[in-house]
Structure formats: structure tokens, C-alpha cells
Phi, psi and omega in degrees: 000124171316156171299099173136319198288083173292171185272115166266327183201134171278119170247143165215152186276157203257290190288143177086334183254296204241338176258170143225083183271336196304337161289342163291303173309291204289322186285356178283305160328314178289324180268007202235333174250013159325285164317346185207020151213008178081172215267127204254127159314177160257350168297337185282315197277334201284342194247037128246023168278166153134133201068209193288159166287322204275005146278345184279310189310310181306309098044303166270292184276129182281300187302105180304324197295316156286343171322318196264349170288291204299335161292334152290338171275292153001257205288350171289326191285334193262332192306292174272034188208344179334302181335345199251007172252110171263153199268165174274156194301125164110335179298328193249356184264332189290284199320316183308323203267298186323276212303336168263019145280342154112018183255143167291139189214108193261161161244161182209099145217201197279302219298154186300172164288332199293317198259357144297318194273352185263354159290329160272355178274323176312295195296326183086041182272304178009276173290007159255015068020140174233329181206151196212150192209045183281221201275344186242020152253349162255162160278355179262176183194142174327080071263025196251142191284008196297314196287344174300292179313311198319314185296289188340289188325311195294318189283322168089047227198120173268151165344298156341313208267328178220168172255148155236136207235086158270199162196045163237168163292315229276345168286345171292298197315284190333281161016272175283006205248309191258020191061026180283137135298117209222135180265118155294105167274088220284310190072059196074001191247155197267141169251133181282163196293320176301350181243330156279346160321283210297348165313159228222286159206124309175094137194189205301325201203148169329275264295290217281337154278325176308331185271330170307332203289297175318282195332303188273343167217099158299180180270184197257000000 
């Protein structure tokens, strides 16, 4: 951050950050590439995640011609299955302590708009929000930074002036692609060195960026 410049604004990635959807994503992954790669670890899908889903799928399945029944067993799977998703301990307590920090506070991820805005209208996150950005309003998708730029616009905020917070690589990558100071959320898993290098700060479980958050902008 330049010298003068305080943190104006939190953008945070929504699965893994602010949710804990990730058990609800692999069997939805799982239950969706059955038919045509067998039955998948969560260690196979989990290290091809990141961006849209039907890039994750593609990833998998060679035949353009099966994508779209497995993206309909996907989004079916997910349709009837939301319930299993919850935000982390701490999370609407964290978004309260920003806004009575005086930060503008963005969203930035891959999942589509229809089943962003009902996770966050299920949760009561919504109106604690200023911007919101997901994977099916731009044509770029993560790690190319444009939905990062896009928030940044909405907050009315420079690059310098803010954080951003994921728990992917490709969130590291965007970050640093726009010159965010960008928070790594590892969840136990090995990061290759070369991608925490570009981390900003580095650490294990939500519990412990909400307190780095706390920590780094108190309330007034």
C-alpha cells in the first residue's frame, strides 16, 4: 500500500471464504461426472476446481457433446442440495466489525448469479454487501483479474485502497495479476511456494483471517 493510503475496502471470494459449500461442490462434481469418468476422488476434483463450472467439467470430459447433460446433473444436484451450505463461524460477525470500520465491502466469485444471490439472501449476507460480482457477469473468469477490477469500479476504491481474501490459487493469481493485496485461506492443503509467495498473508482456517482482518482494521 502506498504510504497515506488506508484499506477502504474488503472484496471477499464467496465459496471457501465466506461459505462452507465445498462439500456440497464435490459431490455435486461427483454426482454430475459419474457417468462418464466413474466414480472421482475429492482430492481429483478438488485440484481442477476454480472458475466457472463447465470449465471444471470440460477438464474432465474430452466429448464436447456430453457437457451439457453433465451440467444439468450439476446444477440439478445443486438445486436440491443448497441446504448443506453454511456460512463459517464468524463470518456475519467479521462483515459487521468491516462495516463498523467504516470498509466498503465486495464480493467476487465463480459460482453463477441466480445461486449467489440465494445463498446470500438464505444467510442474511446480501445487505451487508456494496458489490457484488459473479462468474457469469464478465467473460473473463479467475485467475484473469477483471471481476476483481469490476468490484474495485463498484466500490469506487483503487487497487492500493484494498484487500481481497480467497482460499484458491487462482485467487492468489488474479490479486496479484491486479496489484490487490490479496489473503490466502490454505484449508490444510499444500500451496505450491511459488503462489504463496504472491499472498499477501498466508493462513489455515476462515476463524484465523477474520482475526487477521479484525486485527488489521479495528473498528473506530
Amino acid at each position: 500500500m502506498k504510504p497515506g493510503r488506508r484499506t477502504r475496502a474488503v472484496v471477499f471470494d464467496l465459496d471457501g471464504t465466506l461459505v462452507d459449500s465445498m462439500p456440497l461442490v464435490l459431490r455435486a462434481f461427483a454426482h454430475a461426472l459419474l457417468p462418464y469418468c466413474g466414480a472421482l476422488t475429492e482430492e481429483q476434483i478438488t485440484e481442477r476446481l476454480g472458475g466457472p463450472p463447465d470449465r471444471t467439467l470440460r477438464s474432465f470430459i474430452a466429448d464436447e457433446a456430453k457437457l451439457p447433460e453433465a451440467m444439468e446433473r450439476l446444477v440439478d444436484y445443486d438445486a436440491h442440495h443448497r441446504e448443506l451450505i453454511r456460512p463459517f463461524d464468524g463470518a456475519h460477525g467479521l462483515l459487521d466489525h468491516l462495516r463498523g470500520a467504516r470498509q466498503s465491502l465486495g464480493l467476487w466469485t465463480g459460482r453463477e448469479r441466480e445461486s449467489t444471490l440465494w445463498i446470500l439472501q438464505q444467510h442474511g449476507m446480501g445487505t451487508k454487501l456494496d458489490s457484488c460480482v459473479c462468474g457469469d457477469d464478465l467473460p473473463t473468469h479467475k485467475p484473469h483479474p477483471g471481476g476483481l477490477e469490476e468490484a474495485l469500479r463498484q466500490l469506487r476504491v483503487d487497487r492500493d485502497e484494498a484487500l481481497f481474501v480467497g482460499d484458491a490459487d487462482v485467487d492468489i493469481l488474479a490479486g496479484a495479476a491486479h496489484g490487490v493485496r490479496t489473503l490466502l485461506i490454505c484449508h490444510d492443503r499444500e500451496v505450491d511456494a511459488a503462489i504463496r509467495a504472491k499472498a499477501w498473508r498466508s493462513v489455515n482456517t476462515p476463524a484465523e483471517a477474520y482475526a487477521l482482518l479484525r486485527a488489521e482494521l479495528p473498528g473506530a
